[in-house]
C-alpha positions as a printed Julia matrix, in Angstrom:
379×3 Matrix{Float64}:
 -61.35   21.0   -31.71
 -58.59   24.09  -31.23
 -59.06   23.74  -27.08
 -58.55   20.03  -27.26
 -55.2    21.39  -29.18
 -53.74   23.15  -26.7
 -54.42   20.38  -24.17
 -53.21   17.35  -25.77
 -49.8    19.77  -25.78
 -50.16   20.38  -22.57
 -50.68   16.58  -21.62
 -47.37   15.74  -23.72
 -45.49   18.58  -22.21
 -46.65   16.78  -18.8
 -45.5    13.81  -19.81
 -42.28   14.45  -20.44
 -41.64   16.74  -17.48
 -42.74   13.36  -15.39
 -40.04   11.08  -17.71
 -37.38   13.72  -17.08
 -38.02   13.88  -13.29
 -38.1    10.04  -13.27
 -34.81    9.72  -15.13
 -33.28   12.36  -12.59
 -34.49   10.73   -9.58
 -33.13    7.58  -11.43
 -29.67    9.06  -11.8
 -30.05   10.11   -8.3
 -30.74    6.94   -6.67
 -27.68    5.57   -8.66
 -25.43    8.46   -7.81
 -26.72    7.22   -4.14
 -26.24    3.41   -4.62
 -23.03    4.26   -6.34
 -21.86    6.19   -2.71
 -22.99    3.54   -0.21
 -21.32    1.24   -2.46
 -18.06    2.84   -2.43
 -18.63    3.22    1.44
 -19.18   -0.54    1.53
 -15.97   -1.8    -0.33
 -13.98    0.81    1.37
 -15.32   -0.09    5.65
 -12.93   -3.21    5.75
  -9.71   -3.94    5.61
  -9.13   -7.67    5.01
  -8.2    -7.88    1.25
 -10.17  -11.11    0.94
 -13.75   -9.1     1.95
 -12.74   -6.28    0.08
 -12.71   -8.59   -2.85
 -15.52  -10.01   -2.75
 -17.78   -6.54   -1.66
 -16.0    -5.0    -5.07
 -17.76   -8.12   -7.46
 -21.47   -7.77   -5.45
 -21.53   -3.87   -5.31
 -20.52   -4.24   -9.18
 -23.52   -6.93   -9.7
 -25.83   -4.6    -7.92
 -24.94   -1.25   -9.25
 -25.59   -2.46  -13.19
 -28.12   -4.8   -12.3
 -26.07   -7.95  -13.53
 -26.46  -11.31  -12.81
 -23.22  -12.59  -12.88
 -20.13  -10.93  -11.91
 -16.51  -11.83  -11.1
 -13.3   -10.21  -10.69
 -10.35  -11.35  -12.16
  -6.96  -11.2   -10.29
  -4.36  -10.89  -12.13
  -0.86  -12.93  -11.39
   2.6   -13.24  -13.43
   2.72  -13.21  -17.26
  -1.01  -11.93  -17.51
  -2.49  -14.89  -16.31
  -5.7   -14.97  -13.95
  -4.47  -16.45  -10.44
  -7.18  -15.42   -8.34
 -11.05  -15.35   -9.41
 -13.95  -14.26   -7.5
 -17.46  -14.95   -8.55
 -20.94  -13.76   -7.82
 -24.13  -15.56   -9.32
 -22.69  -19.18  -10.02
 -23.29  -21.42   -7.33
 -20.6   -23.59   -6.1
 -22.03  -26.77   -7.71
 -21.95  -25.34  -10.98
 -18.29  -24.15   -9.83
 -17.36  -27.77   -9.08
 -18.94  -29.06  -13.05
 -16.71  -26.72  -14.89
 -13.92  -28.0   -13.56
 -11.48  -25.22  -12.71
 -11.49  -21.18  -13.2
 -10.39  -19.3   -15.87
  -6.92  -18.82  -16.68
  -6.93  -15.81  -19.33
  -8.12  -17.09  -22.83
 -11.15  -15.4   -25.16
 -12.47  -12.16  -23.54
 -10.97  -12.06  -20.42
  -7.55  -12.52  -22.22
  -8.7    -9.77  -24.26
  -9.49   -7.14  -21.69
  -6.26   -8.18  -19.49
  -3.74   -7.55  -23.26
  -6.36   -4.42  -23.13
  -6.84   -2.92  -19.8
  -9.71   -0.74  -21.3
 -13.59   -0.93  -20.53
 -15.25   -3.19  -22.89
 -19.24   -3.13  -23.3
 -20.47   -5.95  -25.59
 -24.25   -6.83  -26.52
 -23.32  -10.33  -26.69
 -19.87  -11.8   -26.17
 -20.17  -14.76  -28.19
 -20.29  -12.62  -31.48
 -16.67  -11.07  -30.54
 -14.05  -12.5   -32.56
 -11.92  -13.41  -29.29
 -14.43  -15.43  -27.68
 -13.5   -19.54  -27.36
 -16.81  -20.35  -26.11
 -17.87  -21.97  -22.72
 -16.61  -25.0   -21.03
 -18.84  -27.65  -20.5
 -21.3   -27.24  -17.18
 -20.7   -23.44  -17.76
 -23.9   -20.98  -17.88
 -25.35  -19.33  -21.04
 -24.29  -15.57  -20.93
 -24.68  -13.15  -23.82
 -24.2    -9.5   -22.93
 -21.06   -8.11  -20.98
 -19.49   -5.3   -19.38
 -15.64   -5.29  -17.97
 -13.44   -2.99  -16.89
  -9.97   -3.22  -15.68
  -8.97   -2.12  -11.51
  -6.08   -0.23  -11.37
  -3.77    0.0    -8.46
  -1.43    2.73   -8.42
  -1.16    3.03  -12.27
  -0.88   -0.93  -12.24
  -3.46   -3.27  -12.98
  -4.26   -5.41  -10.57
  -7.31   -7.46  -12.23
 -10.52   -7.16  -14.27
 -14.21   -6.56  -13.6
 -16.43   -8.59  -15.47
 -19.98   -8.38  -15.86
 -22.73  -10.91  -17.37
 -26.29  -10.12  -18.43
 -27.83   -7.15  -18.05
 -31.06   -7.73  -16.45
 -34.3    -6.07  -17.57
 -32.73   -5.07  -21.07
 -31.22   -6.41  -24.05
 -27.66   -4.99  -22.92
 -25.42   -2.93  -20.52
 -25.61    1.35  -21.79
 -23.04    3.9   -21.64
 -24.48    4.66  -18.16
 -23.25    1.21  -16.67
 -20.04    1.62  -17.49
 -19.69    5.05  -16.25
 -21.28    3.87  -13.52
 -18.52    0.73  -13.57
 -15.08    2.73  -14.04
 -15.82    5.29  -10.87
 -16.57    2.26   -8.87
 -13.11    0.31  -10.06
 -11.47    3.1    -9.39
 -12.71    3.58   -5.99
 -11.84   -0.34   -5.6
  -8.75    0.31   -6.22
  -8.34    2.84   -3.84
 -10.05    0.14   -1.16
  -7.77   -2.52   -2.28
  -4.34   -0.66   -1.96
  -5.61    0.28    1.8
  -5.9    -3.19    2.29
  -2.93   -4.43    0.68
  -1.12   -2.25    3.4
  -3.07   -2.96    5.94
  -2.15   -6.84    5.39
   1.64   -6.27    4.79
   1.52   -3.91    7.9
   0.31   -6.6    10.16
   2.58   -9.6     8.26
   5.24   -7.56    9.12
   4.38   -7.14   13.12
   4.04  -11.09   13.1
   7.05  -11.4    11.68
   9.13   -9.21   14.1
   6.95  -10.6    16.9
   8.21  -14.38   15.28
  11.95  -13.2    15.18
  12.38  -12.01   18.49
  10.73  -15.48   19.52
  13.15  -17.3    17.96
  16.63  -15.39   18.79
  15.22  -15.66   22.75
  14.76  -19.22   22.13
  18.03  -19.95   20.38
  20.02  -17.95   22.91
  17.96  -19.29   25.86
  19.56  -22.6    25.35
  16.65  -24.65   23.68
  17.6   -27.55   21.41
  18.27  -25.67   18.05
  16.18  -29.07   16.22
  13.01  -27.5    18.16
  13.34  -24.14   17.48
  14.13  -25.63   13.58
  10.48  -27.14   13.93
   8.73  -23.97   15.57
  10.44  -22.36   12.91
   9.1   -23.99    9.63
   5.56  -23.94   11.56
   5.52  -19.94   12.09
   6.82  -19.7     8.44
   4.05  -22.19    7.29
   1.46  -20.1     9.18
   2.99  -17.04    8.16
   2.67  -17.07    4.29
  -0.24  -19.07    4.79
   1.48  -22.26    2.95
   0.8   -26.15    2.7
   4.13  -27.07    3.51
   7.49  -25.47    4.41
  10.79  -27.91    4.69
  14.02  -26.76    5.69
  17.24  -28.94    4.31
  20.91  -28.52    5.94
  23.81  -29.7     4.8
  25.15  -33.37    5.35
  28.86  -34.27    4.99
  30.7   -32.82    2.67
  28.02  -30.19    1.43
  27.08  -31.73   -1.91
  23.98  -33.36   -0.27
  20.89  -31.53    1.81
  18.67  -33.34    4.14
  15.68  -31.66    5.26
  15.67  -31.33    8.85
  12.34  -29.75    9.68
   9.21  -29.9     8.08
   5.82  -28.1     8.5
   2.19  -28.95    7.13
   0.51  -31.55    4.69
   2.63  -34.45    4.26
   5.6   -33.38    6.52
   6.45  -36.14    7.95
   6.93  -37.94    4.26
   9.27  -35.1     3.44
  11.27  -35.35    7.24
  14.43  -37.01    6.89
  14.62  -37.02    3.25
  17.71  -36.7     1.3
  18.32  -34.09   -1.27
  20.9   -34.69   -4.73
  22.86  -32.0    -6.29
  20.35  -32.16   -9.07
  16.99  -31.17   -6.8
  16.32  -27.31   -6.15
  16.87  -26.93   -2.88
  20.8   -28.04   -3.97
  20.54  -25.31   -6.81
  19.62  -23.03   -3.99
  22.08  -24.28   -1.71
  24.7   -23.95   -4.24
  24.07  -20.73   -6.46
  22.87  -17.89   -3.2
  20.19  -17.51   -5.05
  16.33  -17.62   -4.4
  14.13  -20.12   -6.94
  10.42  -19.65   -7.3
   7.85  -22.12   -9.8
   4.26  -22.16  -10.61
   3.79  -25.55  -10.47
   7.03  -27.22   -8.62
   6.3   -30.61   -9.34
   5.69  -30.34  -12.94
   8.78  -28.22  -12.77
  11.52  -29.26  -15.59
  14.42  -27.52  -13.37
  13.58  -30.07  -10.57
  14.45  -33.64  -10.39
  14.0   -35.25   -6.92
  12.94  -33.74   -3.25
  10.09  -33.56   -1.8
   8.03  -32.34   -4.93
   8.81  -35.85   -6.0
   7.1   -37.1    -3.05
   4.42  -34.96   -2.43
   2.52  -33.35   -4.92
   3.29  -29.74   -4.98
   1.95  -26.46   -7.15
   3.43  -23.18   -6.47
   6.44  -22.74   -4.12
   9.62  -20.72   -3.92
  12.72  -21.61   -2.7
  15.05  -19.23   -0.35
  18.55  -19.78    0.97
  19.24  -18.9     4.84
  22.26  -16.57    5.04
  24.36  -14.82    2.88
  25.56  -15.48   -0.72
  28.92  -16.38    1.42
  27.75  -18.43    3.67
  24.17  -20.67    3.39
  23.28  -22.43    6.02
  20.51  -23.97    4.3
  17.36  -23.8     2.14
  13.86  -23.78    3.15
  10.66  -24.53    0.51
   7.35  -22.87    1.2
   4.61  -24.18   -1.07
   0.8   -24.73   -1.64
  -1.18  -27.69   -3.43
  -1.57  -27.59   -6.72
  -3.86  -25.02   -7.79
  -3.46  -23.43   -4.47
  -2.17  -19.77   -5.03
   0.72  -18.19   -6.12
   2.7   -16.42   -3.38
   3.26  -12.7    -3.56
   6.22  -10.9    -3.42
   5.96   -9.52   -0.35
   5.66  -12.38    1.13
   8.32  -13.84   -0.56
  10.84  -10.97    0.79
   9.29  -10.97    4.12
  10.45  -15.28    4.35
  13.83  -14.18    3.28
  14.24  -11.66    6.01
  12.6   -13.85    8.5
  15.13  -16.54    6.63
  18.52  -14.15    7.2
  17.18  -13.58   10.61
  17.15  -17.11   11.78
  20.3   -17.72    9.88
  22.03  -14.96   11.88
  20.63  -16.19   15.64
  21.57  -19.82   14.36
  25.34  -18.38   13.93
  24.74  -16.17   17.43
  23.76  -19.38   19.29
  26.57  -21.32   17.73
  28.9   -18.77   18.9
  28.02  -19.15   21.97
  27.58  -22.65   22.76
  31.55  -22.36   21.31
  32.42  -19.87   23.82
  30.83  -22.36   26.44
  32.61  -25.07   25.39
  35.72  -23.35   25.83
  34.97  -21.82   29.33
  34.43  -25.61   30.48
  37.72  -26.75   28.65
  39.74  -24.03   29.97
  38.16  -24.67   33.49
  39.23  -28.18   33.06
  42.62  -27.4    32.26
  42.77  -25.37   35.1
  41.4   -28.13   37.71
  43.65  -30.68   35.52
  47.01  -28.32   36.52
  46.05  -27.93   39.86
  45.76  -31.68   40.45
  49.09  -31.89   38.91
  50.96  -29.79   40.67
  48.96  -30.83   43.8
  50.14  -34.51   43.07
């Protein structure tokens, strides 16, 4: 009996020498997983990919089965959500994406990590919309992008336990923050090569104005590179008619353009605000917008847009609209500057042209005054 003692010690003392080697090789392989991951999100450089790598490294690292990632737009509201898990039939049932309500609301008001063993207990939760599918535990974490956040990680049922541990979210927060390492790199990658295409587009469009090309085709090539530019639904550009109090848009681009060709604009539309105040207009949703009465969002359903004047505050030449369908996205702010410098450009080549068709028009005259005093005194 005291040698089976020592043995059945000796047997414990085993056994938890081989639980403590499988929990480091465990952490190991994580640690691993947790590297390749980071290498994943961080090998590309289109913002989209990098999105979408961040939400199935997240799924894969705590062994989730549903993940998403939450991008975050103006006033704290969700305008851009990538899922991983929910099939796109199941997408289509529910309707539409979340906007920022019960947990998700909670973590963006919170930007902290937030571990829950099931989410429907939490005094923020709404519930689930109809066609949506059962979830109980949860794991988010916000992505921060130079000191900002730029969305949430969120993370649905923990697979092969009850709930997500203290080691998930550790394991979480170094890969956000390595996301949003991967994501600013992109984000300058993409304004890097916007910015190329728009110098390339600008150059274009001075050596066609100054070439001599009709100004109402370069108008047209220009609302198209804009269009393709920003990556919009439609772009319009309205000039002035008569005496200045009216716009008519001149050029059109995309869905529906040639409904809003040719239309006339009232003091009381946007584009006439624009027109009038300098100043550059931007909506959410511009044809359920209050400030807008008439123009083309009358005639053409429209969601988010923004408004720029071409010129100076002096001297507007006139006002081009670049929006999406509704619930298409919001557009950023850089590309919202980069249309208004593309905008001044072709405002200032518009003036250069004019300038010079003038000066034309008075080297014929004078020649013609010339020939017209020669025949005189020749007579």
């Amino acid at each position: 009996m005291s040698a089976a003692l020592p043995q059945l010690r000796l047997d414990e003392l085993l056994e938890g020498l081989q639980r403590q080697v499988a929990r480091v090789r465990a952490a190991r392989d994580r640690v691993h997983t947790l590297l390749d991951a980071v290498l994943v999100i961080g090998s590309d450089l289109e913002l989209e990919v990098v999105l979408q790598r961040i939400v199935e490294s997240a799924v894969s690292l705590v062994d989730a089965r549903y993940g998403a990632l939450g991008v975050l737009g103006e006033e704290g509201t969700i305008r851009q959500f990538l899922t991983v898990g929910v099939d796109e039939e199941t997408i289509a049932g529910m309707g539409h994406y979340p906007r920022g309500a019960g947990i998700l609301g909670l973590l963006i008001r919170h930007p902290e990590p937030l571990r829950l063993a099931d989410l429907a207990r939490h005094p923020a939760s709404v519930g689930f919309p109809p066609g949506h599918p059962p979830m109980t535990s949860f794991l988010g974490t916000p992505v921060m992008v130079r000191e900002q956040v730029f969305g949430n990680l969120y993370l649905t049922d923990k697979q092969g336990a009850a709930q997500f541990d203290a080691d998930d979210e550790a394991v979480l927060r170094t890969l956000a923050a390595a996301a949003g390492v991967a994501i600013d790199n992109a984000r300058l990658y993409e304004d890097a090569r916007r910015r190329q295409r728009w110098l390339a587009a600008s150059n274009e469009l001075t050596r066609s104005l100054l070439s001599g090309t009709d100004p109402a085709v370069v108008l047209e090539s220009f609302t198209s590179t804009v269009r393709e530019m920003a990556g919009a639904d439609l772009v319009t550009l309205a000039i002035p008619v008569g005496d200045g109090s009216e716009l008519v848009i001149e050029a059109a681009s995309g869905t529906h353009a040639e409904r809003a060709r040719g239309l006339v604009l009232g003091a009381a539309t946007l584009a006439a605000k624009v027109f009038a105040s300098g100043e550059t207009i931007t909506s959410e949703a511009v044809s359920a917008d209050p400030r807008a009465a008439g123009g083309s969002a009358a005639i053409v359903e429209l969601g988010p847009a923004f408004l720029v004047p071409l010129g100076t505050r002096d001297h507007v030449r006139g006002v081009l609209q670049v929006a999406n369908a509704p619930g298409g996205p919001v557009f950023a702010d850089t590309v919202i500057d980069m249309v208004i410098g593309y905008g001044n450009q072709a405002a200032l080549a518009l003036d250069v042209a004019e300038h010079r068709q003038d000066a034309d028009r008075m080297l014929i005259l004078n020649d013609r005054d010339r020939i017209a005093r020669d025949l005189h005194d020749l007579v």
